[in-house]
C-alpha positions as CSV (number, residue, x, y, z in Angstrom):
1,X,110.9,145.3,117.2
2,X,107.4,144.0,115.2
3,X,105.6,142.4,117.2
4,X,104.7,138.3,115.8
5,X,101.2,137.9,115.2
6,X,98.9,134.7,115.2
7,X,97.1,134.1,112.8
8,X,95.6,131.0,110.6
9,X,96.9,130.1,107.2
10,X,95.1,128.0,104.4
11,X,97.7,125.4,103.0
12,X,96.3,124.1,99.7
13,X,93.6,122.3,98.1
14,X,96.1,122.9,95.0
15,X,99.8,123.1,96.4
16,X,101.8,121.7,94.8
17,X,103.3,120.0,97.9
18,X,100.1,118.7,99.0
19,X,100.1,116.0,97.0
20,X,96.4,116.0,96.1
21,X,93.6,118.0,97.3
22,X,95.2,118.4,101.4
23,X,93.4,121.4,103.1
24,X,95.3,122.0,106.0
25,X,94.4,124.9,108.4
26,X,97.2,126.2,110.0
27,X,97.5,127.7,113.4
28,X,100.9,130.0,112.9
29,X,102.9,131.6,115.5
30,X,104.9,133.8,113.7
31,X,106.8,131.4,111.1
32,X,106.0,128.1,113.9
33,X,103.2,125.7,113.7
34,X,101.0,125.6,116.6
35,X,98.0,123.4,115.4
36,X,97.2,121.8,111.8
37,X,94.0,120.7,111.0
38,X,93.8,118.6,107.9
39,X,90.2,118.9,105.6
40,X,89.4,116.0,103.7
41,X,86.5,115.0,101.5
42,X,87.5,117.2,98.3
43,X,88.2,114.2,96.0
44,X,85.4,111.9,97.5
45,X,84.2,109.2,94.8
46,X,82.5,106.9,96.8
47,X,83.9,103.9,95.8
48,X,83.0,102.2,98.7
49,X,79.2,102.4,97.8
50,X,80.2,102.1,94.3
51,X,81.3,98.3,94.7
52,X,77.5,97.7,96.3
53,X,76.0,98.0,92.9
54,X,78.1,96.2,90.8
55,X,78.8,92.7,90.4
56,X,82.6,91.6,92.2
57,X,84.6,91.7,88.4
58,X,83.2,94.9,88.0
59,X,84.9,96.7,91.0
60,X,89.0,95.6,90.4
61,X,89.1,98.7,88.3
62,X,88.0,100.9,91.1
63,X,90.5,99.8,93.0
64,X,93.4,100.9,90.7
65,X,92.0,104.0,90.9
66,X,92.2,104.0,95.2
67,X,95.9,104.8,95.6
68,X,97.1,105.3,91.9
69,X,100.2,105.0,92.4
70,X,100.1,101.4,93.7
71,X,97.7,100.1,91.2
72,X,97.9,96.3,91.1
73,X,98.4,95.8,94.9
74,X,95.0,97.9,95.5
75,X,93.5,94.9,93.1
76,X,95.6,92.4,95.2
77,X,94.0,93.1,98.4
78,X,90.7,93.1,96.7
79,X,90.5,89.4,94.8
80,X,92.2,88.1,97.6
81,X,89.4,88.9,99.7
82,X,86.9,87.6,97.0
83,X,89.3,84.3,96.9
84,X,88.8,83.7,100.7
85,X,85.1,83.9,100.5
86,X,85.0,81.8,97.1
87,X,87.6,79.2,99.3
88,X,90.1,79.3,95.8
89,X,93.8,79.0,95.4
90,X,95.1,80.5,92.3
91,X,97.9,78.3,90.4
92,X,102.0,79.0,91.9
93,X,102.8,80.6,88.7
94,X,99.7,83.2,89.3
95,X,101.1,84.0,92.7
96,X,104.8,84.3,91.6
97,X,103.4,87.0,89.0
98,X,101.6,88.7,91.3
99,X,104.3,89.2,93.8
100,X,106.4,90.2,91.1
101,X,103.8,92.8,90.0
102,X,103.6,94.0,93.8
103,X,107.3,94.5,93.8
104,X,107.2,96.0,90.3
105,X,104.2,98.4,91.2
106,X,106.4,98.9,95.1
107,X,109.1,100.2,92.8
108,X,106.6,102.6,90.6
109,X,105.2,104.1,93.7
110,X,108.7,104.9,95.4
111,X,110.3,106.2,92.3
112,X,107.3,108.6,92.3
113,X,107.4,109.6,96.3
114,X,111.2,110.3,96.0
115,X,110.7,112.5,93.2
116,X,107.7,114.5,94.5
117,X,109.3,114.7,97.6
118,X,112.7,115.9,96.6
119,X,111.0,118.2,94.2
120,X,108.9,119.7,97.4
121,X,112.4,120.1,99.6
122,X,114.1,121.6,96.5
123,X,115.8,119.2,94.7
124,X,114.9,119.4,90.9
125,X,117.5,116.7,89.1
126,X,115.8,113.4,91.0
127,X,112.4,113.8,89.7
128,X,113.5,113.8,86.5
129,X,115.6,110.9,87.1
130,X,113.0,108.8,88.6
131,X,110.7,109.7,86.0
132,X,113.2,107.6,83.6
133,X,113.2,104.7,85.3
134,X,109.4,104.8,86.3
135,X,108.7,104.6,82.8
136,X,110.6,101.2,81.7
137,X,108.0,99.5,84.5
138,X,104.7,101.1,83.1
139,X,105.7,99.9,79.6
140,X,105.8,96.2,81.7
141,X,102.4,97.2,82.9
142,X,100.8,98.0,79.5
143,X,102.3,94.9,78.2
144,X,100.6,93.0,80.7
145,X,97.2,94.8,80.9
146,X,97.1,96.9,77.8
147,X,97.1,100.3,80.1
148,X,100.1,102.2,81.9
149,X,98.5,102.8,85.2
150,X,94.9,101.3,86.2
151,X,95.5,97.9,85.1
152,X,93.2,96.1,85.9
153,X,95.5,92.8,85.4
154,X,94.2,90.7,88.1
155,X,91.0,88.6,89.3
156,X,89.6,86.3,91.4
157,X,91.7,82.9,90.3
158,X,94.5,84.3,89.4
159,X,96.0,86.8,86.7
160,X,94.6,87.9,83.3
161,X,96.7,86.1,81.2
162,X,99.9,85.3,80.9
163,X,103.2,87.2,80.5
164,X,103.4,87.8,76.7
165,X,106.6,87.0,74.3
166,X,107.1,90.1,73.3
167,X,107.7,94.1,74.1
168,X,106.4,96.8,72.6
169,X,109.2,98.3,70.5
170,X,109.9,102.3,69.9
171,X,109.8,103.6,66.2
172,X,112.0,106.0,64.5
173,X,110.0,109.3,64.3
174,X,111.1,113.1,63.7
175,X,112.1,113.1,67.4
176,X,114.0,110.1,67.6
177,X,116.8,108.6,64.8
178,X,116.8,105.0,63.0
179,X,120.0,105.0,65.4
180,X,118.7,106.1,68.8
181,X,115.5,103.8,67.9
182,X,117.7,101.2,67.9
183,X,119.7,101.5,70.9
184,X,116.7,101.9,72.8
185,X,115.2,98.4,71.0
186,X,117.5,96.4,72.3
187,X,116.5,95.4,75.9
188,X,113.5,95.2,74.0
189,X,114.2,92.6,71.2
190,X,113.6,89.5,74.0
191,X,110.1,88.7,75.8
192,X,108.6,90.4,78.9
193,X,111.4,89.0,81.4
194,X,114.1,89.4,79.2
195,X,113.4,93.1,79.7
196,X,112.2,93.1,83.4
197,X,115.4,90.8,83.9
198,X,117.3,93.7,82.1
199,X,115.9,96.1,84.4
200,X,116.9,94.5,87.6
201,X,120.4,94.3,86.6
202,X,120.5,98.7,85.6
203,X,118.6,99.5,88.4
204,X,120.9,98.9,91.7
205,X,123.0,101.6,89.6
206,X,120.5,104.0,89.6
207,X,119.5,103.8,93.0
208,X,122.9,104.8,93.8
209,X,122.7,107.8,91.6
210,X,119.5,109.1,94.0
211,X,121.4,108.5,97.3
212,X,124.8,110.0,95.3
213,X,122.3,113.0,95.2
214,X,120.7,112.9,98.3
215,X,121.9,111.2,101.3
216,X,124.7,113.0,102.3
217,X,123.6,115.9,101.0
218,X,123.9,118.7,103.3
219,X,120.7,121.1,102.7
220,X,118.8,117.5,102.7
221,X,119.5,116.3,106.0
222,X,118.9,119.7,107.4
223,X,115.5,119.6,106.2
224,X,114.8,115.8,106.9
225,X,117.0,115.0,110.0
226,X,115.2,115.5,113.4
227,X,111.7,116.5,111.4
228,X,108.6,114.5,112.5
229,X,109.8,112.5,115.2
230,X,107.8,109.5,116.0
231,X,108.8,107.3,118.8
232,X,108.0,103.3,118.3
233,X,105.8,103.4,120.7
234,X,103.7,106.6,119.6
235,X,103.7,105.1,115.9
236,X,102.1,101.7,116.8
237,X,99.6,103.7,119.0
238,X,98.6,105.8,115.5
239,X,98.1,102.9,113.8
240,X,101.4,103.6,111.1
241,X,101.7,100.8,109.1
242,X,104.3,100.4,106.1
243,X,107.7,102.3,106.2
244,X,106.1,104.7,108.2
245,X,106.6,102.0,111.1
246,X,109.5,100.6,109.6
247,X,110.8,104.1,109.7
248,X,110.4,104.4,113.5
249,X,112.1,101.0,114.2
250,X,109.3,98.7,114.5
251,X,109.5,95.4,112.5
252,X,106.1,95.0,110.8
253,X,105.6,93.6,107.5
254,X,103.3,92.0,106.3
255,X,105.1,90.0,104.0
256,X,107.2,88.4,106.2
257,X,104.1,88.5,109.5
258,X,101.5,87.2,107.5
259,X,102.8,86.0,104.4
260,X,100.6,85.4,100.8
261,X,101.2,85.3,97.4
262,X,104.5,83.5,96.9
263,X,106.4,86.1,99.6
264,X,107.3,82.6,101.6
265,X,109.1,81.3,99.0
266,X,111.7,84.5,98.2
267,X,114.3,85.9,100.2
268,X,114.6,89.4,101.6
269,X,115.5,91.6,104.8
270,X,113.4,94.4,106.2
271,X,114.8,97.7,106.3
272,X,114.7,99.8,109.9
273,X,115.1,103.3,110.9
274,X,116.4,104.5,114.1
275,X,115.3,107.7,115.5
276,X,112.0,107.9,113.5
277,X,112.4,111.2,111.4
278,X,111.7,111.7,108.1
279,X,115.6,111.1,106.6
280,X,114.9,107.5,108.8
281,X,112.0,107.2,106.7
282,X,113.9,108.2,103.5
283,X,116.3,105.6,104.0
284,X,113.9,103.1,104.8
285,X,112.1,103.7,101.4
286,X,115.5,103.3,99.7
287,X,116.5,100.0,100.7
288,X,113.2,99.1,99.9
289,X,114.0,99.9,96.5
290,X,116.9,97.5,96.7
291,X,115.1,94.4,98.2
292,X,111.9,94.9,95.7
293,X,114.7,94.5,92.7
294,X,115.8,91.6,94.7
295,X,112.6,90.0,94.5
296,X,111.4,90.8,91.4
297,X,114.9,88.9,90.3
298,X,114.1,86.0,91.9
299,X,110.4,85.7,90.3
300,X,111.8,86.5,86.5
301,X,114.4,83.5,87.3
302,X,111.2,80.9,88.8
303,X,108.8,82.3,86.1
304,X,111.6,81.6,83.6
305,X,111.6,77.7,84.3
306,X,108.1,76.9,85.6
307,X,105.3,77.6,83.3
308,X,101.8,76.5,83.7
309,X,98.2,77.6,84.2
310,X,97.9,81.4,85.8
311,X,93.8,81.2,86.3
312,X,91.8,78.8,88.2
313,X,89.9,76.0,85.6
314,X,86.6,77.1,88.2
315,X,84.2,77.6,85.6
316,X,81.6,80.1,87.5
317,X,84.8,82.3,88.1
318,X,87.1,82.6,84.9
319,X,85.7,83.1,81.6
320,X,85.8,80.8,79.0
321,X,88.6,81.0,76.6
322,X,88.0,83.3,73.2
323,X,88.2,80.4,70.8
324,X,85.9,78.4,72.9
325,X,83.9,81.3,73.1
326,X,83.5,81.9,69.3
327,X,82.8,78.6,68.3
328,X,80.5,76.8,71.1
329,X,77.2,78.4,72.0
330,X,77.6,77.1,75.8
331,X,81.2,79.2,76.4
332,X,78.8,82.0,74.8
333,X,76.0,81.9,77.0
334,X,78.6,81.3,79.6
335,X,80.4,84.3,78.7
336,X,77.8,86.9,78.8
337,X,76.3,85.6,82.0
338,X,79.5,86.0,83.5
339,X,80.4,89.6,82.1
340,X,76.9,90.5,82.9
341,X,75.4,89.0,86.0
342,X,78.7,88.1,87.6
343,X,78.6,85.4,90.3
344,X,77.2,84.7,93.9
345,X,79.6,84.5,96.5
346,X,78.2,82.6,100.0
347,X,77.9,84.6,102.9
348,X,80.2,85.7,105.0
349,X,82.6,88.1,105.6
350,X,86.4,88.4,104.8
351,X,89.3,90.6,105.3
352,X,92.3,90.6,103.2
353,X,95.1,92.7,103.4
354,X,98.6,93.3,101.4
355,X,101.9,95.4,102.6
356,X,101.3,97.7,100.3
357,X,104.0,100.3,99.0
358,X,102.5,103.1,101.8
359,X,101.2,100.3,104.4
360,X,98.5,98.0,105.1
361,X,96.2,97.9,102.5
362,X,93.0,96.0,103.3
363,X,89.6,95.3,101.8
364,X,86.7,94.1,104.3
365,X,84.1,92.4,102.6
366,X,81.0,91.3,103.3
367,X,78.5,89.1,101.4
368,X,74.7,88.4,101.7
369,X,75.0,85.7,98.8
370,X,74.1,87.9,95.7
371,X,76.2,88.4,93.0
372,X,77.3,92.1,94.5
373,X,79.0,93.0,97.4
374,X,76.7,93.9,100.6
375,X,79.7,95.8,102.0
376,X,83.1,97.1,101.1
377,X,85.5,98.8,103.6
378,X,88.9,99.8,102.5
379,X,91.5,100.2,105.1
380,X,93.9,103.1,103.8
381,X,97.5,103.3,105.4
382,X,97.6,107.0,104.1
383,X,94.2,107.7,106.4
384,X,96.0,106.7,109.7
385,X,99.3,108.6,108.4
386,X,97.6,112.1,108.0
387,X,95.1,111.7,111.2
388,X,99.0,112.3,113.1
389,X,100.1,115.5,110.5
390,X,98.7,117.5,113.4
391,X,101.4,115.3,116.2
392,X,104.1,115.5,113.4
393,X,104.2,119.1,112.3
394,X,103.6,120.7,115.9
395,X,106.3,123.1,117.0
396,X,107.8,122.9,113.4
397,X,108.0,125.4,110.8
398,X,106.0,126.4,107.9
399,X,108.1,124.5,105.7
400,X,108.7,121.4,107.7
401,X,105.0,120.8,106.5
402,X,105.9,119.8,103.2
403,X,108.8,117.8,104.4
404,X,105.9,115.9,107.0
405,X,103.8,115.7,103.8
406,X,106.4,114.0,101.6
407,X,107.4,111.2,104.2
408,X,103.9,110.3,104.9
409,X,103.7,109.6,101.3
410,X,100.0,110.5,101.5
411,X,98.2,109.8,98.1
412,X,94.7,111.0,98.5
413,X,92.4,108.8,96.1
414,X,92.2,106.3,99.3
415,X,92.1,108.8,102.3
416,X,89.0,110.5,100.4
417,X,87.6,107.1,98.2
């Protein structure tokens, strides 16, 4: 019989299944993991020291850019720590749009982790069907923000402007019929709800299409049932957050612990797993995906009948409007001071944190009274998740490390920042 060596494998920087630049360096036993040793610092951007430099407005982009698949609740955690320090409330109908946008942006960031992951296990047909339903919600971020992904939507005081009247509409082209143009138009003919609203309704539907695919399947709960086991216990003591605790049965959410934004004024349960393995996890995620579409109905219906202002009228924080801008020379002055210089926040120090779609997502800030940050800290979920890969993957097989990789959700703009 051959005799099993030991010997140490190099798992990425570009596999496919390592979502990102993951090194991991594997101690094997024959086809069984004995140690993995994760290597991060390949994408490091510095964004943290990046903030320093710039005035407060200037940094939201970065933080799109942190996690980019949960774009605007990156930005959340971040003006909502400038809002604390400021001492500003932004107007109801700002906070029902951002925790509409949260939920939206939950829904983007799940639709791409059960594609990916699927696509790791072997399971080709649900990436291409989450792809078609990820796309409906970027075209509600670029008609909010003018971009699909880093939007950059909203600030200190509230939102960037208001939900518009209107949808983009597709054209016919030599790719697409007057007919097929037309069909696809017509949740589009209405304003920005209309077609989120429209969205909410199809979408329970598809969700069943996923599990129809997926949770009974029989080669998918061989490869996610009894994978990664963490115990409560063990998953507190790691500092999980997100559905990584959920997943494990502990009852953490932010949303419902510490609520903000308008999350006290909508209705919605907290999914919980049982044994704490990766299918837990998996169904964890996707009765997420049920109670984010429950919320983001409830917003379109408030949003619907209660208009009103969607920035704070606080002068040193929100710019002045454009016509004001192009016709008095104070709004002008006032304009480029702002866009330029920014504005001084007093001293102090304040952390703000969201349940983003991986975990906690929080921004520490401190300020020395200037009109820049003296110091930014982000607190990534996806940083705690992959300092237990080594815990998780232990005893496992080579291939159980992809599965591990995919429940962790691990996106590595914010591990690496």
């Amino acid at each position: 019989m051959a005799e099993i060596r030991n010997f140490t494998l190099n798992f990425g920087p570009q596999h496919p299944a390592a979502h990102g630049v993951l090194r991991l360096v594997l101690e094997m036993d024959g086809e069984t993991i004995q140690r993995a040793d994760p290597h991060v610092g390949l994408l490091h951007r510095g964004t943290e020291k990046l903030a320093e430099s710039k005035p407060y407005n200037q940094s939201i982009g970065y933080m799109d850019r942190l996690d980019y698949v949960s774009m605007m609740c990156n930005e959340h955690a971040y003006v909502s720590a400038i809002e604390r320090l400021l001492g500003i409330e932004p107007p109801l109908r700002a906070l029902y749009i951002r925790t509409m946008f949260d939920e939206i942006t939950r829904i983007l960031n799940h639709l791409m982790w059960l594609g990916s992951h699927a696509l790791d296990i072997g399971a080709m047909s649900v990436f291409l069907y989450a792809f078609r339903e990820r796309e409906d919600l970027m075209d509600c971020y670029e008609a909010v923000s003018g971009t699909r992904m880093h939007a950059t939507y909203y600030r200190p005081g509230g939102v960037y402007r208001d939900l518009p009247d209107a949808m983009p509409k597709y054209q016919a082209s030599k790719w697409r019929s007057q007919k097929d143009v037309d069909k696809l138009n017509v949740a589009r003919s209405g304003t920005l709800l209309d077609f989120i609203e429209d969205f909410t309704r199809r979408f329970p539907k598809c969700v069943d299409e996923y599990e129809t695919l997926l949770t009974d399947n029989r080669i998918w709960k061989q490869r996610t049932v009894n994978i990664g086991v963490v115990s409560p216990e063990r998953a507190m003591q790691l500092g999980f957050s997100g559905p990584m605790l959920r997943g494990s049965g502990v009852a953490w959410d932010l949303r419902k612990k510490q609520p903000y934004a308008a999350y006290d004024r909508v209705d919605f349960d907290i999914p919980l797993g049982v044994n704490g393995d990766c299918y837990d996890r998996y169904l964890v995620r996707m009765e997420e995906f049920r109670q984010s579409n429950n919320i983001v109905k409830q917003c379109v219906d408030w949003l619907r009948v209660n208009p009103g202002p969607v920035m704070v009228e606080e002068r040193k924080v929100r710019p002045p409007r454009r016509e004001e801008m192009k016709g008095d020379m104070e709004s002008l002055i006032h304009h480029f001071k702002l866009f330029t210089e920014g504005y001084c926040i007093p001293e102090g120090e304040a952390y703000a944190a969201v349940e983003a779609p991986k975990g906690e997502f929080g921004i520490y800030l401190v300020s020395d009274g200037a009109n820049k940050p003296y110091r930014l800290k982000c607190r990534a979920p996806g940083f705690a998740h992959l300092a237990s890969l080594n815990e998780m993957v232990s005893g496992h097989m080579l291939a159980d490390v992809v599965a591990v990789i995919g429940t962790q959700d691990i996106v590595f703009g914010e591990i690496d920042r």
